[in-house]
Structure formats: structure tokens, C-alpha cells
N, CA and C atoms of all chains as a GROMACS GRO file, in nm:
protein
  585
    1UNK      N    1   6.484   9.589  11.082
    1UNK     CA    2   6.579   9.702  11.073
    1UNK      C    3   6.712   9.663  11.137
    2UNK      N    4   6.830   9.698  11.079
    2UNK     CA    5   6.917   9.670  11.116
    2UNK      C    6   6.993   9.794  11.212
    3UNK      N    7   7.022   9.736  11.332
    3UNK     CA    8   7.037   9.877  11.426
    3UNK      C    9   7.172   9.871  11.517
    4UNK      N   10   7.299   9.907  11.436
    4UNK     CA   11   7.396   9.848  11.477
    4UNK      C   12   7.486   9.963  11.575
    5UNK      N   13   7.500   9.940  11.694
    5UNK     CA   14   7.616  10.006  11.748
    5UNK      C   15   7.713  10.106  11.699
    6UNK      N   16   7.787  10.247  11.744
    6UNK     CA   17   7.808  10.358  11.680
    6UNK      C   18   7.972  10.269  11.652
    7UNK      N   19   7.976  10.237  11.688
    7UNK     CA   20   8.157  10.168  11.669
    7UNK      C   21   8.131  10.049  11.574
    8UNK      N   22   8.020  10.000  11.567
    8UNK     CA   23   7.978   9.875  11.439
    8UNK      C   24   7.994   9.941  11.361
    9UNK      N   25   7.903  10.046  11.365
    9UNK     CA   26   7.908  10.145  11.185
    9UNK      C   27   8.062  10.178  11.147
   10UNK      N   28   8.103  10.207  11.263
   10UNK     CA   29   8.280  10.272  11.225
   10UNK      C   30   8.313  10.148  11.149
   11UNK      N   31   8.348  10.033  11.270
   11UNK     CA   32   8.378   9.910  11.153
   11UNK      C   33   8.361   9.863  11.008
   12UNK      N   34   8.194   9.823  11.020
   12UNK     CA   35   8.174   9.799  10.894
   12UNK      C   36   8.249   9.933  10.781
   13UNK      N   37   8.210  10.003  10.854
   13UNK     CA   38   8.254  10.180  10.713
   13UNK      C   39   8.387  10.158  10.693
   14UNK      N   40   8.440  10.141  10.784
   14UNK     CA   41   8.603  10.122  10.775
   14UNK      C   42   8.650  10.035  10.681
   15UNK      N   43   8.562   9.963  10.689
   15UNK     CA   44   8.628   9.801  10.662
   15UNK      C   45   8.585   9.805  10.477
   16UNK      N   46   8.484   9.826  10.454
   16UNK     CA   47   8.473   9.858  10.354
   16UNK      C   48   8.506   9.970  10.254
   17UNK      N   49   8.538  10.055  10.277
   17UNK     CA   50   8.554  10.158  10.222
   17UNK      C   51   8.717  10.150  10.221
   18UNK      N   52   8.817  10.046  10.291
   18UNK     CA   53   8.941  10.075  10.298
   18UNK      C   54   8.960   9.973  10.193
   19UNK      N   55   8.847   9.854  10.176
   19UNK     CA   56   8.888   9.756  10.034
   19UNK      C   57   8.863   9.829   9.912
   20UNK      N   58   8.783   9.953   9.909
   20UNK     CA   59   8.804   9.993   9.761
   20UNK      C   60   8.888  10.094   9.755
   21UNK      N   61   8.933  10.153   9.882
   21UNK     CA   62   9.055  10.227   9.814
   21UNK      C   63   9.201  10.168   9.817
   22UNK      N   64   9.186  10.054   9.888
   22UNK     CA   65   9.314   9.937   9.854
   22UNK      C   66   9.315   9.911   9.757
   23UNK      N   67   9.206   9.853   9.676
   23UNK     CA   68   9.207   9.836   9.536
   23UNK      C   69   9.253   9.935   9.446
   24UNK      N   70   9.141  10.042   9.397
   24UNK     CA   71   9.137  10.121   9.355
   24UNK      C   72   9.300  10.275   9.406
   25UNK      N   73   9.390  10.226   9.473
   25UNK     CA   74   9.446  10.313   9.496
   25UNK      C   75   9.603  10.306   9.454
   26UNK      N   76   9.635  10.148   9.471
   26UNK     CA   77   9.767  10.062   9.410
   26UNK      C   78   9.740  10.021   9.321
   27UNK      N   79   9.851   9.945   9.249
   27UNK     CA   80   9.837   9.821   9.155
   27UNK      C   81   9.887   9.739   9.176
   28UNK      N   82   9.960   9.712   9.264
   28UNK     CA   83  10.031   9.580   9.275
   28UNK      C   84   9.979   9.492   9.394
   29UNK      N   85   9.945   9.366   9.427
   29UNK     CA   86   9.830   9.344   9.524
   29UNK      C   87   9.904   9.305   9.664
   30UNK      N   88   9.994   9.308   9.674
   30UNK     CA   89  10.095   9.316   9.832
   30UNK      C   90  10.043   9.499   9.855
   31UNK      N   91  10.056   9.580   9.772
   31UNK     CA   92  10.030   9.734   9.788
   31UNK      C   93   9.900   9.763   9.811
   32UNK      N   94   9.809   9.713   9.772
   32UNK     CA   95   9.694   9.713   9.779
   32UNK      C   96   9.631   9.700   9.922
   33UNK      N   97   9.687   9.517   9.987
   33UNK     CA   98   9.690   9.516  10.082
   33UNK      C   99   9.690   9.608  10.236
   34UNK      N  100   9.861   9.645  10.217
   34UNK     CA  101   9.898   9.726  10.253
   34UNK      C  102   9.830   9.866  10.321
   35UNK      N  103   9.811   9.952  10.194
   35UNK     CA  104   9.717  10.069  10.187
   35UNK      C  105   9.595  10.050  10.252
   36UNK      N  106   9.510   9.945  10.178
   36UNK     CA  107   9.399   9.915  10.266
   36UNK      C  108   9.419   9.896  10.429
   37UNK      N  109   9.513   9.831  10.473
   37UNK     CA  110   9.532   9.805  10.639
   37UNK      C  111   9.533   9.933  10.641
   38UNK      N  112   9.606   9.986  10.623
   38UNK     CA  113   9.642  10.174  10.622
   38UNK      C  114   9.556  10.232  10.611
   39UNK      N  115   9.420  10.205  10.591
   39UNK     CA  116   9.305  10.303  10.554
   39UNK      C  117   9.241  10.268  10.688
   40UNK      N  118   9.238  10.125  10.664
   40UNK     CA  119   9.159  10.072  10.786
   40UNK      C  120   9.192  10.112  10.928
   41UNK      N  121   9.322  10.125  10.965
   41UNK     CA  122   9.356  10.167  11.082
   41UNK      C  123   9.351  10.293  11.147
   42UNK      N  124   9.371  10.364  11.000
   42UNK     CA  125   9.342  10.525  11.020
   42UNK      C  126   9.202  10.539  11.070
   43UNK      N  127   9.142  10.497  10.995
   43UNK     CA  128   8.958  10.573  11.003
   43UNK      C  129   8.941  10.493  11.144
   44UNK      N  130   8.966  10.362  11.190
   44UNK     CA  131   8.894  10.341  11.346
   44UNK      C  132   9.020  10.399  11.469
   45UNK      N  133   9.129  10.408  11.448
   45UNK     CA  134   9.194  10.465  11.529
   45UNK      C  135   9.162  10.618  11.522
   46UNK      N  136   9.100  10.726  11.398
   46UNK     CA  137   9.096  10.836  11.431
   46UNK      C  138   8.944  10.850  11.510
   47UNK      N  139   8.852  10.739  11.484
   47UNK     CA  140   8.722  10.750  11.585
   47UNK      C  141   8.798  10.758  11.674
   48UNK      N  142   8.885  10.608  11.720
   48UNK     CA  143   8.920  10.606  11.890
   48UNK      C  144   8.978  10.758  11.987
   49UNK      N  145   9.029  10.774  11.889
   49UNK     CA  146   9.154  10.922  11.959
   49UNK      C  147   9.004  11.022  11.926
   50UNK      N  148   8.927  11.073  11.906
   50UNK     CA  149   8.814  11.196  11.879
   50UNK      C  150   8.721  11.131  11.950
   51UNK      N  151   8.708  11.016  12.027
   51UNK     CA  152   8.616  10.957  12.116
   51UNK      C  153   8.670  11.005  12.263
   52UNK      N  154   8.776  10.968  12.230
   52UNK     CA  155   8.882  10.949  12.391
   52UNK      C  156   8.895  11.160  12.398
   53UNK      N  157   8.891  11.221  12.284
   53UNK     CA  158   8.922  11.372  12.304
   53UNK      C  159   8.762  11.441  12.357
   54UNK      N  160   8.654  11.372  12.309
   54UNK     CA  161   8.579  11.478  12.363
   54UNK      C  162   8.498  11.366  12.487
   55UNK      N  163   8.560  11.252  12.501
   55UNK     CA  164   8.531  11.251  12.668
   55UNK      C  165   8.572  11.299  12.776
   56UNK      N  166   8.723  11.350  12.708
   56UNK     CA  167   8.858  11.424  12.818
   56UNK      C  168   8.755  11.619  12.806
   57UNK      N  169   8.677  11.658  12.685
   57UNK     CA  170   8.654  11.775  12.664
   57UNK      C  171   8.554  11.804  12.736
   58UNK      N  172   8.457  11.672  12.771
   58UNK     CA  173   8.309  11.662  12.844
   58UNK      C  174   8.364  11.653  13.027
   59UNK      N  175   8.448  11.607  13.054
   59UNK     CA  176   8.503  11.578  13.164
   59UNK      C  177   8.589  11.764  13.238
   60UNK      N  178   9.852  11.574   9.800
   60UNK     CA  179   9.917  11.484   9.845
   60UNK      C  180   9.957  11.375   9.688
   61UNK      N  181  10.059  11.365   9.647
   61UNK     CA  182  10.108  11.276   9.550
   61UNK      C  183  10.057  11.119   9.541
   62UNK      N  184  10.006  11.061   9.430
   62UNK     CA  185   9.947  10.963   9.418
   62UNK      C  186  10.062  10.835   9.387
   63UNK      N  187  10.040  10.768   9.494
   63UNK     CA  188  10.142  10.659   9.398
   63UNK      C  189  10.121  10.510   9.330
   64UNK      N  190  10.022  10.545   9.277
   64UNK     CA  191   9.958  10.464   9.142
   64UNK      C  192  10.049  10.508   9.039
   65UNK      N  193  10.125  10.367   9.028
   65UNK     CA  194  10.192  10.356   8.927
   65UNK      C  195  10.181  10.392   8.761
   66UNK      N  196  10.233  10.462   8.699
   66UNK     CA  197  10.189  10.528   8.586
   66UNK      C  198  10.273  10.446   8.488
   67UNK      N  199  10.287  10.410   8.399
   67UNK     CA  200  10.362  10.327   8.244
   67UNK      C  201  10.375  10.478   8.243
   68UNK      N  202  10.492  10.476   8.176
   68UNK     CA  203  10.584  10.591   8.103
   68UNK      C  204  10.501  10.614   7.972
   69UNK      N  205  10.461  10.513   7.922
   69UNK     CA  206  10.409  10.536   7.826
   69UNK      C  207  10.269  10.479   7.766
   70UNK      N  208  10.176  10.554   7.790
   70UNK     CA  209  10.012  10.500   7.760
   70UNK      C  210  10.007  10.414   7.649
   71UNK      N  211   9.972  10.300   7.737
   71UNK     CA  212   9.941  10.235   7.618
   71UNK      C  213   9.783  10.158   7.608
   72UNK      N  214   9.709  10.121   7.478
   72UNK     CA  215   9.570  10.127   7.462
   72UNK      C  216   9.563   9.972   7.466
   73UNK      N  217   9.507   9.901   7.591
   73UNK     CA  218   9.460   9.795   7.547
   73UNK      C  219   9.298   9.769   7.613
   74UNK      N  220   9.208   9.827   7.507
   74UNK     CA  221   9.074   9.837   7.482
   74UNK      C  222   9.024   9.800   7.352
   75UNK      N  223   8.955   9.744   7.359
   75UNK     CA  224   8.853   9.715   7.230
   75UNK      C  225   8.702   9.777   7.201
   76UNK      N  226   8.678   9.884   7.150
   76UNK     CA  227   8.574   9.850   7.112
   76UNK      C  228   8.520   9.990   7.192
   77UNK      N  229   8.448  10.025   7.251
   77UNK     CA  230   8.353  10.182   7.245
   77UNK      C  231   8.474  10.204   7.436
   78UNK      N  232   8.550  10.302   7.407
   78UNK     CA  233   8.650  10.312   7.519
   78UNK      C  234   8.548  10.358   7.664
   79UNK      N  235   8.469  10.380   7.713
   79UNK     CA  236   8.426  10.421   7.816
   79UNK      C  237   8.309  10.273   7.864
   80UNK      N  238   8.304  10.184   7.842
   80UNK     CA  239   8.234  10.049   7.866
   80UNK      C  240   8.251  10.056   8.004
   81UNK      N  241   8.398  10.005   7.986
   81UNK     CA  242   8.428   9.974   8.186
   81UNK      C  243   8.399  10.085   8.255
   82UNK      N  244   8.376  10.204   8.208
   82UNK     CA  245   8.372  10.354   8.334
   82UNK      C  246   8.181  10.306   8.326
   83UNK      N  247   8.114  10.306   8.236
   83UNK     CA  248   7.971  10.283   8.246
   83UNK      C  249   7.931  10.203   8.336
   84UNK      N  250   7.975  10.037   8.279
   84UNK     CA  251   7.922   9.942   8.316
   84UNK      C  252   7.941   9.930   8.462
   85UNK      N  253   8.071   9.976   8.507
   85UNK     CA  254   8.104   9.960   8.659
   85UNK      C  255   8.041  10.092   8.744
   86UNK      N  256   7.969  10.189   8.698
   86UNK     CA  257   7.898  10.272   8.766
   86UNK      C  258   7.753  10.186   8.770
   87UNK      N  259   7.713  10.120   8.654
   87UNK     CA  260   7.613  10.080   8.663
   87UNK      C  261   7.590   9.939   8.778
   88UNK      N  262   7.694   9.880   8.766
   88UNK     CA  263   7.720   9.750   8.845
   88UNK      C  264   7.836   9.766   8.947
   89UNK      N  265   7.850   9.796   9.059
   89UNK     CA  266   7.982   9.798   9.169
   89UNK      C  267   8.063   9.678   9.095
   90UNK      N  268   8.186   9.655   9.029
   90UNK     CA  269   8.276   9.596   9.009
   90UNK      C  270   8.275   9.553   8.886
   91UNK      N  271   8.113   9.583   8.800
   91UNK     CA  272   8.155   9.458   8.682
   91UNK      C  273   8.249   9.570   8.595
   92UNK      N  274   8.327   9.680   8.605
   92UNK     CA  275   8.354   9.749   8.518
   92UNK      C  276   8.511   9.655   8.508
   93UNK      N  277   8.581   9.623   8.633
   93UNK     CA  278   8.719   9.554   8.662
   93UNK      C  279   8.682   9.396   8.658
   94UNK      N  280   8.566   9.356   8.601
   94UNK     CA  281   8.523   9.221   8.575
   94UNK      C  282   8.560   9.205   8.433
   95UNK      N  283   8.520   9.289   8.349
   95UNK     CA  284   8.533   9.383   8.220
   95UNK      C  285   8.669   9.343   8.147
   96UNK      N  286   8.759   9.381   8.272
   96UNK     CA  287   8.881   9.384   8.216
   96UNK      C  288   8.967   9.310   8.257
   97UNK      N  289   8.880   9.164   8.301
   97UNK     CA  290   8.976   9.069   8.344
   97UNK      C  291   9.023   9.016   8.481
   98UNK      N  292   8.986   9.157   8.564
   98UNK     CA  293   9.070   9.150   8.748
   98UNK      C  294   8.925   9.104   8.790
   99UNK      N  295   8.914   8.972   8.779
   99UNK     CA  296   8.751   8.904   8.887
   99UNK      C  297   8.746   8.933   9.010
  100UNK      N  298   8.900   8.899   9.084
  100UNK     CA  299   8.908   8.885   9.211
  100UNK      C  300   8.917   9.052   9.254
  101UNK      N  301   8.939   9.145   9.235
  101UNK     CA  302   8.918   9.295   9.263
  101UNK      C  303   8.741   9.311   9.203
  102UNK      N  304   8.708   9.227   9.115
  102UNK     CA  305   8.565   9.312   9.080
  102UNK      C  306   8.479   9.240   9.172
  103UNK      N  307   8.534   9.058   9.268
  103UNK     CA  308   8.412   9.041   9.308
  103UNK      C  309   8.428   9.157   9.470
  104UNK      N  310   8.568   9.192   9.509
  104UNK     CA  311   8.591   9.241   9.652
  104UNK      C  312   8.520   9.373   9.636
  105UNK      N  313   8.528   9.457   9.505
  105UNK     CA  314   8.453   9.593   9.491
  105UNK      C  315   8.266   9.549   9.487
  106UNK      N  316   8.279   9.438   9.440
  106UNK     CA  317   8.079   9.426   9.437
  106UNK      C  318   8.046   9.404   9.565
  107UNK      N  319   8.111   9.321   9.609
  107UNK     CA  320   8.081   9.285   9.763
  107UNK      C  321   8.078   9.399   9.886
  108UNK      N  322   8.205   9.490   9.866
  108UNK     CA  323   8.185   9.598   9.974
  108UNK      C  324   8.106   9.700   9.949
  109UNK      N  325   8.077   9.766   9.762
  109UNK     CA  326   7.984   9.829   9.752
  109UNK      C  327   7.865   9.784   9.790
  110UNK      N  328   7.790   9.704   9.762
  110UNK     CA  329   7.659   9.678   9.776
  110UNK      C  330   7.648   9.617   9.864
  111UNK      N  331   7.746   9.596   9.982
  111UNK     CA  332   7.695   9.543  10.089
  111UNK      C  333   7.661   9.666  10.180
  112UNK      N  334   7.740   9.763  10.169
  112UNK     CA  335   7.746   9.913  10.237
  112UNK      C  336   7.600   9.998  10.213
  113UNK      N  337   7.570   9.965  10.040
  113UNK     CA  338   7.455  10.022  10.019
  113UNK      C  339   7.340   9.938  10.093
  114UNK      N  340   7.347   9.802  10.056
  114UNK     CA  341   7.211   9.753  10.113
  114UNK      C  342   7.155   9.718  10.262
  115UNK      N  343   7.318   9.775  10.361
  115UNK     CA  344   7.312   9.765  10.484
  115UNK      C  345   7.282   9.957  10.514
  116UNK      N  346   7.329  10.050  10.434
  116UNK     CA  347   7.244  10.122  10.467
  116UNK      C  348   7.072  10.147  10.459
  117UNK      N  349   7.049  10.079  10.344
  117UNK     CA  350   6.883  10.058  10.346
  117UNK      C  351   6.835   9.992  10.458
  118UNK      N  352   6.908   9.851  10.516
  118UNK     CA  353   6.855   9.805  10.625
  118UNK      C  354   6.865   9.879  10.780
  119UNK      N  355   6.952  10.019  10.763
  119UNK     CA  356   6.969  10.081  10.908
  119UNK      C  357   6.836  10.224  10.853
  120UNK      N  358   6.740  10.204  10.770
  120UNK     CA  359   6.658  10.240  10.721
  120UNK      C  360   6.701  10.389  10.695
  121UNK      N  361   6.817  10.415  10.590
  121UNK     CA  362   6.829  10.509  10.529
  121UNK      C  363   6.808  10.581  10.426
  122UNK      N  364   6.857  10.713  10.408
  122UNK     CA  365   6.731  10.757  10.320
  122UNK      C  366   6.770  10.795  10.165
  123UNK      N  367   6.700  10.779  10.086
  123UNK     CA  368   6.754  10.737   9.933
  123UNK      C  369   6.701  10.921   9.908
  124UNK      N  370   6.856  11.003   9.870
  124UNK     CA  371   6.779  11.141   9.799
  124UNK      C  372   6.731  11.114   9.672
  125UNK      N  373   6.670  11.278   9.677
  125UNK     CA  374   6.567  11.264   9.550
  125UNK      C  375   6.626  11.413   9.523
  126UNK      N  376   6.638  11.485   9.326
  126UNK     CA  377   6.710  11.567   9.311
  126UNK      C  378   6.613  11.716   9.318
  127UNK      N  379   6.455  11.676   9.353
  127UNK     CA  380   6.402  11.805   9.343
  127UNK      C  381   6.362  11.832   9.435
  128UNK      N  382   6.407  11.890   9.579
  128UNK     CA  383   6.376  11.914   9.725
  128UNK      C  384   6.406  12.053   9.722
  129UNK      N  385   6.480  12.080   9.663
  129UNK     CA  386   6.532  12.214   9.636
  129UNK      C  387   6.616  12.255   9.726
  130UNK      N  388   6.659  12.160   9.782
  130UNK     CA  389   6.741  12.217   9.913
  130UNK      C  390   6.898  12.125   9.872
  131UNK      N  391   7.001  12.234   9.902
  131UNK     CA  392   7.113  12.189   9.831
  131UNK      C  393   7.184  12.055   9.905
  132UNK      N  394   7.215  12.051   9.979
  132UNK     CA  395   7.234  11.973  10.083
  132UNK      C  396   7.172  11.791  10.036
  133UNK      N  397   7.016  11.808   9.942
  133UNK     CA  398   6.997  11.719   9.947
  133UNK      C  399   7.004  11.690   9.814
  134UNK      N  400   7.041  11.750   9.713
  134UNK     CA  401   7.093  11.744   9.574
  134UNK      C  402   7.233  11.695   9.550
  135UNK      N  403   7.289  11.708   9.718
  135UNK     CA  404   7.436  11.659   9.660
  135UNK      C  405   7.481  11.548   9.720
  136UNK      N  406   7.387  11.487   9.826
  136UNK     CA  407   7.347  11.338   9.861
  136UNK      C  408   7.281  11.294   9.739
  137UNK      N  409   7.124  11.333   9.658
  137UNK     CA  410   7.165  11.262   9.541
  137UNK      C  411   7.249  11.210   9.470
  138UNK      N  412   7.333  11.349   9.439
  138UNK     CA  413   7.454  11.303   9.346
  138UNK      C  414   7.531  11.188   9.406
  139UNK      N  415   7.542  11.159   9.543
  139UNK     CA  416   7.629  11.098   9.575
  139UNK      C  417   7.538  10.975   9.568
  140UNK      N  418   7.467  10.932   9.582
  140UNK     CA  419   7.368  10.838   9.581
  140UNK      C  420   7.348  10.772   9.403
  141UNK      N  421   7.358  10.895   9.334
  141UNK     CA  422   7.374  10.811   9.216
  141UNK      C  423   7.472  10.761   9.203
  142UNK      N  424   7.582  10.741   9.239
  142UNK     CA  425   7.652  10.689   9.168
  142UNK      C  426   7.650  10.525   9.222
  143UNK      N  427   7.581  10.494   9.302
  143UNK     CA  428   7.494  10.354   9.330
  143UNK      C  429   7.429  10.310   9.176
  144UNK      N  430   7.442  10.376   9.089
  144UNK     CA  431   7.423  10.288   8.932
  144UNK      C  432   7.309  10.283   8.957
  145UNK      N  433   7.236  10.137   8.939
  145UNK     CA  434   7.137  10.031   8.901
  145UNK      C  435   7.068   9.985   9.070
  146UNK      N  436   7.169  10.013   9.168
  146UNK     CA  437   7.134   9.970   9.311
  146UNK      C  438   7.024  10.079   9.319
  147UNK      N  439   7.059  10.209   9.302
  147UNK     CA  440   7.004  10.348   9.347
  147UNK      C  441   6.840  10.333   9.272
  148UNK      N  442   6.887  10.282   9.142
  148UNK     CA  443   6.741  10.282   9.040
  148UNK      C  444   6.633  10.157   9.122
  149UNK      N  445   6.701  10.042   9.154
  149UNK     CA  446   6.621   9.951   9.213
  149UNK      C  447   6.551   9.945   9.336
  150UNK      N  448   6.597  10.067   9.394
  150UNK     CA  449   6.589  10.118   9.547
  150UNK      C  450   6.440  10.190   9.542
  151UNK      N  451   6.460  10.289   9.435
  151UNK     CA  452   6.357  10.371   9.408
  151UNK      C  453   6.254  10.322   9.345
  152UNK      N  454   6.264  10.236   9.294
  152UNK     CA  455   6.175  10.130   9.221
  152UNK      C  456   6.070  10.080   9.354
  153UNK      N  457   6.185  10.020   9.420
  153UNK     CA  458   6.118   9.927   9.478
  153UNK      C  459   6.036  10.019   9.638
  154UNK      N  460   6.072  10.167   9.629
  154UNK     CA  461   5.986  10.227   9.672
  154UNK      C  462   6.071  10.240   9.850
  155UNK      N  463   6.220  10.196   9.841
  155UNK     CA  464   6.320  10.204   9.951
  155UNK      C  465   6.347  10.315  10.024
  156UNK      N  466   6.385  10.360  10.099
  156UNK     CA  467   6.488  10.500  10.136
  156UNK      C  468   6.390  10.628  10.175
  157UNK      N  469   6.250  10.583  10.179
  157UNK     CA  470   6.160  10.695  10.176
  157UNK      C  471   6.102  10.741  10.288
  158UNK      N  472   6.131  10.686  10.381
  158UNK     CA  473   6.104  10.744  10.546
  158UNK      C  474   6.208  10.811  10.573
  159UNK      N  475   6.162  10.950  10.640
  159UNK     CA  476   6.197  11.040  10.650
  159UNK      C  477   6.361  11.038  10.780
  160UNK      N  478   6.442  11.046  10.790
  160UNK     CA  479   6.537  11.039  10.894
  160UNK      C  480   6.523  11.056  11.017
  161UNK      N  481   6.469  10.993  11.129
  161UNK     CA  482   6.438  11.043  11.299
  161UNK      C  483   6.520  10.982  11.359
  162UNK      N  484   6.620  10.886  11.316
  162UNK     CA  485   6.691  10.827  11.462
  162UNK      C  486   6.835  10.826  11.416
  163UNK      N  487   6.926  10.792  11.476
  163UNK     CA  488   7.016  10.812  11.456
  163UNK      C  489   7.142  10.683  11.390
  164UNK      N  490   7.015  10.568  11.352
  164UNK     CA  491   7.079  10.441  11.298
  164UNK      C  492   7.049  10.480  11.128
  165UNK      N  493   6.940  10.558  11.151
  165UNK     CA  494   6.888  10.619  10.978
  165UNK      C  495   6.973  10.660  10.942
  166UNK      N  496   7.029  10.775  11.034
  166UNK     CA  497   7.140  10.886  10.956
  166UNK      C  498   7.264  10.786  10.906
  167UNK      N  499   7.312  10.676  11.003
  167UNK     CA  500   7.423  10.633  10.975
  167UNK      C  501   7.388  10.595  10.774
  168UNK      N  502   7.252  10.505  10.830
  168UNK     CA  503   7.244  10.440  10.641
  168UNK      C  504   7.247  10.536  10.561
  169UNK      N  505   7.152  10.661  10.577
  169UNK     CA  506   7.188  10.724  10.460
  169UNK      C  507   7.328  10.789  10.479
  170UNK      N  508   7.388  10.799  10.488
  170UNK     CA  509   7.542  10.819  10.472
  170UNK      C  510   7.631  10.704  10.459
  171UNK      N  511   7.600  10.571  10.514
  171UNK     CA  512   7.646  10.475  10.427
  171UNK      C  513   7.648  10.474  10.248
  172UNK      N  514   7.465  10.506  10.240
  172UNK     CA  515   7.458  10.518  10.088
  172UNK      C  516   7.515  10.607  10.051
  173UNK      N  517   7.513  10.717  10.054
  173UNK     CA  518   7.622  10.836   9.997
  173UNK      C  519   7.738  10.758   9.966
  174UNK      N  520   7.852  10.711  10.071
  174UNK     CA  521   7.966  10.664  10.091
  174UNK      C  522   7.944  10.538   9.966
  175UNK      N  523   7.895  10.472   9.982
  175UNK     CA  524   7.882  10.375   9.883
  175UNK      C  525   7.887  10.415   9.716
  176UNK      N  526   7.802  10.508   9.700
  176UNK     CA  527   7.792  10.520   9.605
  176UNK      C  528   7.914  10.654   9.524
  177UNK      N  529   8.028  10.742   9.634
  177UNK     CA  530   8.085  10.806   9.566
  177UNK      C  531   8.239  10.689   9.562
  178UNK      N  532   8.247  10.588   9.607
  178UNK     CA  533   8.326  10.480   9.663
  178UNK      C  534   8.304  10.413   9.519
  179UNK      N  535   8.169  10.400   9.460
  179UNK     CA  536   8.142  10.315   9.336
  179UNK      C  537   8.215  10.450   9.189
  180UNK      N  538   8.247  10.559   9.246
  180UNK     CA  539   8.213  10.618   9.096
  180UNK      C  540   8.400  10.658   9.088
  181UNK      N  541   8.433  10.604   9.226
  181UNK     CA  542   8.619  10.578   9.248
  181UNK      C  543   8.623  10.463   9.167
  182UNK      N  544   8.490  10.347   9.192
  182UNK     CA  545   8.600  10.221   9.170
  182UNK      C  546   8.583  10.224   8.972
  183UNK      N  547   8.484  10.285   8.937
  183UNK     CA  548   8.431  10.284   8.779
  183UNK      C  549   8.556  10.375   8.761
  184UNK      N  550   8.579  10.518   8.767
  184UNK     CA  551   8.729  10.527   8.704
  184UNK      C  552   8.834  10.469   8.704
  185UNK      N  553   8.847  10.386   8.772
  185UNK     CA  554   8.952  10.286   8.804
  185UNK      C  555   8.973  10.188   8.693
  186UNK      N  556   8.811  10.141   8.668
  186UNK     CA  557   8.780  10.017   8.633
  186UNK      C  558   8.832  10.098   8.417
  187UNK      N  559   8.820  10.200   8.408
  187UNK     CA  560   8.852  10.301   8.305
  187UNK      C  561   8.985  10.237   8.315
  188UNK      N  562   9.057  10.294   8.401
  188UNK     CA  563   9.225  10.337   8.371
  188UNK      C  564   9.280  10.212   8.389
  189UNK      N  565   9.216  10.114   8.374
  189UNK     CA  566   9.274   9.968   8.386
  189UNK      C  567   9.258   9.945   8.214
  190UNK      N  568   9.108  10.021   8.154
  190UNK     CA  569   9.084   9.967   8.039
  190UNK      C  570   9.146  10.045   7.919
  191UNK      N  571   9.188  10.139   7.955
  191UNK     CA  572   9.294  10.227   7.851
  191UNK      C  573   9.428  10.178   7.848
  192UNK      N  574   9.476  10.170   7.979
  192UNK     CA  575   9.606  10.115   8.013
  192UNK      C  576   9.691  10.228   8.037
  193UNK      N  577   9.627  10.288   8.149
  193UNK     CA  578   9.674  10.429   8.264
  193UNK      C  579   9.711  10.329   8.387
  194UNK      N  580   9.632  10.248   8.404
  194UNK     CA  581   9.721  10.210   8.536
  194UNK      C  582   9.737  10.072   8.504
  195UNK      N  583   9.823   9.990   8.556
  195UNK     CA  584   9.850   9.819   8.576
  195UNK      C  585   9.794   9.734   8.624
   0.00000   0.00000   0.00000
């Protein structure tokens, strides 16, 4: 069984899910790029900031 | 929010032959629909992240729905699960996804698979509007 860490899953999810909407979201492949970093950064930076909010909410 | 996928002013048809192939084939297969139509290097990056997502959720032992539970919730994880094509059919075949959810590495897979598979039924319209000649 594969039993990966709650911030692994973010990764891997991130990471994948930002190559098909890089793809699937531009057409031109500098844009593609692009978007994808842009997906990617969003989804693990919005874990980080909703990690960091309900440790400040638990505190 | 405005899409900025570039649109041709003017549709133009470059398909051969029964027009919905690439929307099929690439639901059935993560990428071969944009293999279809030429873009290898986008169909092998879409096979690779789909079915790596799906088959790493099977390995965090997640759970494959089924459409007659009667409970809605799990009819629309099916749906989302089908659209895993041929992965979803081979899963069930092979008798995968069928322990019940208790820990909390399960939940992640089966929601990987969900994710995977409504991620596959993005990249099959895609793999469409490449083959009509809606998008570039």
C-alpha cells in the first residue's frame, strides 16, 4: 500500500492535475507552461496559507 | 471567469472520418484522443499524469464507486470515476477499489480517482476541439 504523507498527496495532486490543465487550457506551449506553474503554485500555496490559518484558529 | 483559449475566427474542419473519435478514444485511453491528432508530446504528458493519479490512487487503496448504492454522493463519484475510460473497467475487472474506506490514505485515493478521471473527460474534450479545429 502506498501511504504517502498529507503534503505528498497535495504534491503529487498538484503536480498532476496542473499538467492537464496546462495542456488542456492554452494552446501555445510557452502558455501552457506558464498556466500550469500557475495551477501548480496556486493549489500548494493555497494548502500552505489554510494550513498556517487553522493552526493560528487551533491556537 | 473568461477563457483564454485561443479561438480561430473562423472554424475550421480538419477531421476525417466519424467526428467524435478523439472525444471517445481519449475518454477511453488518458491521451490517445491528442495522440489521434498528432500532439504525441501532450498525449504522452496527459497519459502519464492521468493514470499515474489513477493507479496511485488504487495503491493508497482507494475506492472504485459502483452506480447502485443508492446513495447520491456515491453515484456521482461513479460518474466521476468513469470517466477513467478503460482504467475504471480494468479496475473492476480486476476486482480493485473494493475495500471499504477506514483510513485516511484511502480517502486521499479515492479522490485521487475521482480527480483523475473528471481531469480525463477535460483532456477528451480537448482532444475533440483539437480534432474539429476549435482550438490550435
Amino acid at each position: 500500500m502506498f501511504t504517502p504523507s498529507h503534503f505528498a498527496a497535495v504534491l503529487l495532486f498538484a503536480t498532476f492535475a496542473s499538467v492537464v490543465f496546462g495542456i488542456t487550457q492554452r494552446s501555445a506551449p510557452k502558455a501552457m507552461v506558464r498556466y500550469g506553474a500557475l495551477c501548480w503554485v496556486s493549489f500548494v500555496g493555497v494548502v500552505i496559507a489554510a494550513s498556517w490559518l487553522m493552526w493560528l484558529i487551533k491556537k | 471567469m473568461a477563457s483564454k483559449v485561443q479561438v480561430p475566427a473562423k472554424t475550421q474542419t480538419s477531421s476525417h472520418g466519424f467526428v467524435y473519435l478523439a472525444l471517445i478514444v481519449g475518454w477511453l485511453v488518458p491521451g490517445a484522443g491528442h495522440l489521434l491528432t498528432g500532439r504525441w508530446v501532450r498525449a504522452l504528458l496527459l497519459f502519464l499524469s492521468i493514470s499515474a493519479m489513477f493507479w496511485l490512487g488504487i495503491a493508497m487503496q482507494g475506492k472504485l464507486y459502483v452506480p447502485n448504492t443508492g446513495d447520491v454522493l456515491d453515484i456521482l463519484g461513479f460518474v466521476g470515476d468513469l470517466g477513467n475510460g478503460l482504467f475504471y473497467a480494468l479496475g473492476r475487472l480486476l476486482g480493485l477499489g473494493t475495500i471499504p474506506v477506514q483510513t485516511v490514505t484511502a480517502d486521499y485515493g479515492a479522490k485521487f480517482i475521482v480527480v483523475a478521471g473528471l481531469l480525463n473527460f477535460i483532456s477528451a474534450v480537448d482532444a475533440h476541439n483539437l480534432r474539429i479545429g476549435r482550438k490550435a
